[in-house]
C-alpha positions as CSV (number, residue, x, y, z in Angstrom):
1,X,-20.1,58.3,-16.4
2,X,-24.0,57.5,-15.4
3,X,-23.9,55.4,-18.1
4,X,-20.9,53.5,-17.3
5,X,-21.6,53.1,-13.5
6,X,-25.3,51.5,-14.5
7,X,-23.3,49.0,-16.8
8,X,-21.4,48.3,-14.5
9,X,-24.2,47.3,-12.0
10,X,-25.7,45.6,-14.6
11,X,-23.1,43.2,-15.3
12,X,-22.5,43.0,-11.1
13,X,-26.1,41.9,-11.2
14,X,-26.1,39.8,-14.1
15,X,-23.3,37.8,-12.6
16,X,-24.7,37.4,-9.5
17,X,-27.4,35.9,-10.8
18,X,-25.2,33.4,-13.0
19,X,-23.2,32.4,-9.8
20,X,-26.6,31.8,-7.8
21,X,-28.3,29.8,-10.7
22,X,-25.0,27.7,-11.3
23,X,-24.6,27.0,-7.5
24,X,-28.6,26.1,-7.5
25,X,-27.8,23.8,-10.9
26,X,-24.6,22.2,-8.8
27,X,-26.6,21.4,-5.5
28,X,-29.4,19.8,-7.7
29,X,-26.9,17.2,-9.5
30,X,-25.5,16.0,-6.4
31,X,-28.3,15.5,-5.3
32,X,-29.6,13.5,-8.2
33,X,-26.3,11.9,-8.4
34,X,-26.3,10.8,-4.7
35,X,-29.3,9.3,-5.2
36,X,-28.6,7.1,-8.5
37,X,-25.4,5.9,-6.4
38,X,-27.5,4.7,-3.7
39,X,-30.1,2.7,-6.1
40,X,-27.3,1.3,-8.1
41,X,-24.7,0.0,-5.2
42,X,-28.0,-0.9,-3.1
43,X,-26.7,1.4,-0.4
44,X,-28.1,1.5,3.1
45,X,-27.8,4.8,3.2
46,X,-27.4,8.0,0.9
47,X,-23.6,9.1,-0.5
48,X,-22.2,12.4,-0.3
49,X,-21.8,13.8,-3.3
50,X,-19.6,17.1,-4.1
51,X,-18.7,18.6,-7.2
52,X,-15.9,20.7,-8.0
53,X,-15.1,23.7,-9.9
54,X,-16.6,26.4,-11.1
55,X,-18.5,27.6,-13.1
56,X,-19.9,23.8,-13.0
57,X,-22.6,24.5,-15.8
58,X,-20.2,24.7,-18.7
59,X,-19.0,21.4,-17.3
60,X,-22.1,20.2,-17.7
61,X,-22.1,21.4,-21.6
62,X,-18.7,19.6,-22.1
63,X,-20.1,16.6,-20.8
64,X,-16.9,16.3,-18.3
65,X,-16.5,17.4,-14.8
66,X,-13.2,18.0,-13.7
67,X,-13.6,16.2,-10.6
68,X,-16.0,14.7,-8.2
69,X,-15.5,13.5,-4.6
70,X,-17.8,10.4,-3.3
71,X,-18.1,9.3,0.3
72,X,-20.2,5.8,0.2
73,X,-21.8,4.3,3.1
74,X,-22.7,1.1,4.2
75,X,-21.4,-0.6,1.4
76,X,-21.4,-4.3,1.5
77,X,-18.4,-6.3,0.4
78,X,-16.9,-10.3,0.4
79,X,-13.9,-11.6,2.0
80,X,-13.6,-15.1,0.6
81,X,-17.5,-15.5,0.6
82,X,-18.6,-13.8,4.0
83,X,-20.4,-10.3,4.0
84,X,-17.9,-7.9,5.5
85,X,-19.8,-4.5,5.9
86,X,-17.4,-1.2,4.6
87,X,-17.8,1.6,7.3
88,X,-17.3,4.1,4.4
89,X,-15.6,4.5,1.3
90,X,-14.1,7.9,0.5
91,X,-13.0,8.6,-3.1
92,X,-11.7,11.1,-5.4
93,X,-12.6,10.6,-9.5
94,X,-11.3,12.6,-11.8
95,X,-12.3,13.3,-15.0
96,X,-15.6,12.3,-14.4
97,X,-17.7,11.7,-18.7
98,X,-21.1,12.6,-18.1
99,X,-23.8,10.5,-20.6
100,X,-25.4,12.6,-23.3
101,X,-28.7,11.6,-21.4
102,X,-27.0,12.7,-18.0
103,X,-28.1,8.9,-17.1
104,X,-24.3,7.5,-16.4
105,X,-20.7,8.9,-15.3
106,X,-17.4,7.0,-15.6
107,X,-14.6,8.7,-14.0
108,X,-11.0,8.6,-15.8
109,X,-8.9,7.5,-13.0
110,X,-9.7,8.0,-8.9
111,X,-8.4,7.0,-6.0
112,X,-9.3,6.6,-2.0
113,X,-9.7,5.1,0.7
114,X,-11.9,2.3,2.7
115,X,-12.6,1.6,6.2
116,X,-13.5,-1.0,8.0
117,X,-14.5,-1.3,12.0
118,X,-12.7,-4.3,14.2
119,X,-16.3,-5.0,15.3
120,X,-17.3,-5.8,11.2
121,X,-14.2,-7.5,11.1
122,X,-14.6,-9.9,14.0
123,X,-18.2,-10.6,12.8
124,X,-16.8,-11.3,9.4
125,X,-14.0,-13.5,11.0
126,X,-14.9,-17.4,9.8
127,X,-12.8,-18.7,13.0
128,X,-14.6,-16.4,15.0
129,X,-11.6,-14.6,16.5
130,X,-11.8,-11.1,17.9
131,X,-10.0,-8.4,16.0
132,X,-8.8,-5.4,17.6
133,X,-5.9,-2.8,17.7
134,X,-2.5,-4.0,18.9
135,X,-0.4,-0.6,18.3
136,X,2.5,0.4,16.3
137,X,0.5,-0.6,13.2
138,X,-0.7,-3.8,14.2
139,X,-3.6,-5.8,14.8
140,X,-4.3,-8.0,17.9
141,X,-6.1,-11.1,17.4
142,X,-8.1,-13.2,19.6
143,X,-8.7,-17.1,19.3
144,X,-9.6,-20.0,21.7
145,X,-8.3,-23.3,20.8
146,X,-9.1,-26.6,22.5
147,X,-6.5,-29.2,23.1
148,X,-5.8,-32.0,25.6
149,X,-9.6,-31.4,26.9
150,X,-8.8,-27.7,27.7
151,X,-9.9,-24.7,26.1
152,X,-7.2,-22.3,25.4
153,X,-7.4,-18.4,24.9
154,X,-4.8,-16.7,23.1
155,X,-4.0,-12.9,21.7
156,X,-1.2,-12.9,19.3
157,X,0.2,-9.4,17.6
158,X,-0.2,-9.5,14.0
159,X,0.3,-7.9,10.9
160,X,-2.0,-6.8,7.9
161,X,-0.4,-7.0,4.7
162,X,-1.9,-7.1,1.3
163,X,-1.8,-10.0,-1.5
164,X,-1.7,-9.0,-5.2
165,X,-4.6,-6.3,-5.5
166,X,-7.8,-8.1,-4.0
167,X,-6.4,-9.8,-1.0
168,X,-5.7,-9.2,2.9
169,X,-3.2,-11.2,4.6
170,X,-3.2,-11.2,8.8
171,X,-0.3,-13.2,9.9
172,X,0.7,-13.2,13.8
173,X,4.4,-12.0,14.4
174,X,5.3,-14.7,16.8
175,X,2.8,-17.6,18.6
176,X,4.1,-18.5,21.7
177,X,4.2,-22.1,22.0
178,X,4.3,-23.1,25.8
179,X,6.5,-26.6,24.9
180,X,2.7,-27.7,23.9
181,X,3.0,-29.6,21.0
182,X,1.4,-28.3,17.7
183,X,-0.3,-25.5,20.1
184,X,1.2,-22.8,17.9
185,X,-0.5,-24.2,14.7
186,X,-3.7,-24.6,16.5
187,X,-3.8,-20.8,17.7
188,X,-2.7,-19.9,14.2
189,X,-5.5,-22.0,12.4
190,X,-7.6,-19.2,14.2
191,X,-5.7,-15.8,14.3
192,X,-4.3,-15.9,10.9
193,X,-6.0,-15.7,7.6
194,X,-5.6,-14.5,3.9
195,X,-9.1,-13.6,2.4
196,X,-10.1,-12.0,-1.0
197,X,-12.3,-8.9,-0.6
198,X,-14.6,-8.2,-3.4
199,X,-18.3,-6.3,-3.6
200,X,-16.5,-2.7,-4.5
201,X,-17.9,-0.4,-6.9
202,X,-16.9,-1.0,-10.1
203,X,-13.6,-0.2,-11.0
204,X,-12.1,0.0,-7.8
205,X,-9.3,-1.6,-6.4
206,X,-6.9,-2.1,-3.7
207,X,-3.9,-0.8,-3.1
208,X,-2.5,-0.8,0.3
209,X,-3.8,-1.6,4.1
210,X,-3.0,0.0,7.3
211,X,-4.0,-0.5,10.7
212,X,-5.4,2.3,12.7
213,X,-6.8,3.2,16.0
214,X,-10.5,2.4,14.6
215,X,-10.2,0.1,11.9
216,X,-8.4,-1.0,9.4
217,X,-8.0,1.9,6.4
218,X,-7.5,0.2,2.9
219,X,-6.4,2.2,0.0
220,X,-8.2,1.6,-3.1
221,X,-7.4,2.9,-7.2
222,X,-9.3,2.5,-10.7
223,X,-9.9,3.7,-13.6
224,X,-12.7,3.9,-15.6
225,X,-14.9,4.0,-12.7
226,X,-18.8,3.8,-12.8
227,X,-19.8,6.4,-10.8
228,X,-23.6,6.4,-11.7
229,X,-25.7,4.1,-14.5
C-alpha cells in the first residue's frame, strides 16, 4: 500500500508539472504570436492573443490548434480611398495550421466582429458630415448645405445597410424638403453615402452591420485566414 500511495504521488506530481510546463509553453506562444500579428498588420498597438484547449502542447505536435481567439487594435482600413481607423477587431479562427517552422498560421474558417467609433467615422466622412447615434438601430447624420446664399444645417435619421460583402450603404429615411427646391438632394449629397471598406486582415470579410450605442459593429467571416507570416 506504501508503494501504491508513493505512485500515486508520483504521478500527482508528475502531472502537475506537465500542466505547469504546458501552461508556461501556451503563455509564451501567444505571446510570440501577438507580436508577429502586430509586425505583419503594422498595428499601433499589441493584439490579444488566447489559445484554447488543453493540453495545448500536443497541439503544437499536430501542427493544428483547435481554436484561437484574436482581438486586433488600431487596425487601419479604406472606405472608398480614405483611412477609416477600426476601434477593434474581435475574431474567433478555428482550425488554426501551424508552419512546420512555427513561422505562419492560417485558420480554416473564423468569424467576428469589427467596430468602429462615430468620431472615426465622421473624420473618415469625405462630405464632412457628423455621424452619430439616432436610436432604434439607426444612425443620425449631420450635413450643412448652402443654397440661395444661406447655409443650411440639417440631421436626417438614417440607415446602415450593407452592399455585396465589401460595402456600407448610409441612406437617410426621409429628407424633409421645406417646399425648397432640390434642398433634399442637396442635404443628401452630404448625409448619404455607399463606400467600399478594405485594409482587413487577410481573409476577412464582411458580413453584416449594425448600429449601436458606440459605433457601428460590423460582422466579418473568412476562411483561410492569415493569422501570422
Amino acid at each position: 500500500m506504501r508503494a501504491l500511495r508513493i505512485l500515486l504521488i508520483f504521478v500527482v506530481i508528475l502531472g502537475g508539472l506537465f500542466v505547469l510546463v504546458d501552461r508556461v509553453a501556451v503563455n509564451v506562444a501567444e505571446s510570440k504570436a501577438a507580436d508577429r500579428i502586430r509586425s505583419s498588420e503594422g498595428l499601433s498597438g499589441t493584439p490579444d492573443v488566447d489559445i484554447k484547449g488543453f493540453p495545448f502542447l500536443t497541439q503544437v505536435l499536430d501542427k493544428k490548434l483547435g481554436r484561437v481567439d484574436v482581438t486586433l487594435k488600431g487596425v487601419e482600413a479604406n472606405a472608398s480611398g480614405r483611412q477609416v481607423r477600426i476601434t477593434n477587431v474581435r475574431a474567433e479562427l478555428h482550425d488554426v495550421k501551424i508552419s512546420g517552422t512555427f513561422t505562419s498560421a492560417v485558420a480554416a474558417r473564423a468569424s467576428g466582429t469589427a467596430h468602429i467609433s462615430y468620431e472615426d467615422l465622421t473624420k473618415a466622412s469625405e462630405s464632412g458630415a457628423k455621424i452619430a447615434y439616432g436610436g432604434n438601430g439607426k444612425v443620425k447624420v449631420t450635413g450643412s448645405v448652402n443654397i440661395l446664399g444661406r447655409t443650411l444645417t440639417r440631421s436626417v435619421t438614417s440607415s446602415v445597410t450593407m452592399v455585396g460583402t465589401d460595402r456600407i450603404k448610409v441612406h437617410a429615411d426621409t429628407v424633409p424638403g421645406e417646399g425648397i427646391p432640390g434642398l433634399e438632394g442637396l442635404v443628401r449629397q452630404k448625409t448619404d453615402f455607399d463606400s467600399a471598406v478594405g485594409g482587413l486582415p487577410a481573409g476577412l470579410k464582411l458580413d453584416q452591420v449594425r448600429a449601436t450605442e458606440d459605433g457601428v459593429d460590423i460582422g466579418v467571416t473568412g476562411t483561410d485566414v492569415a493569422l501570422a507570416g
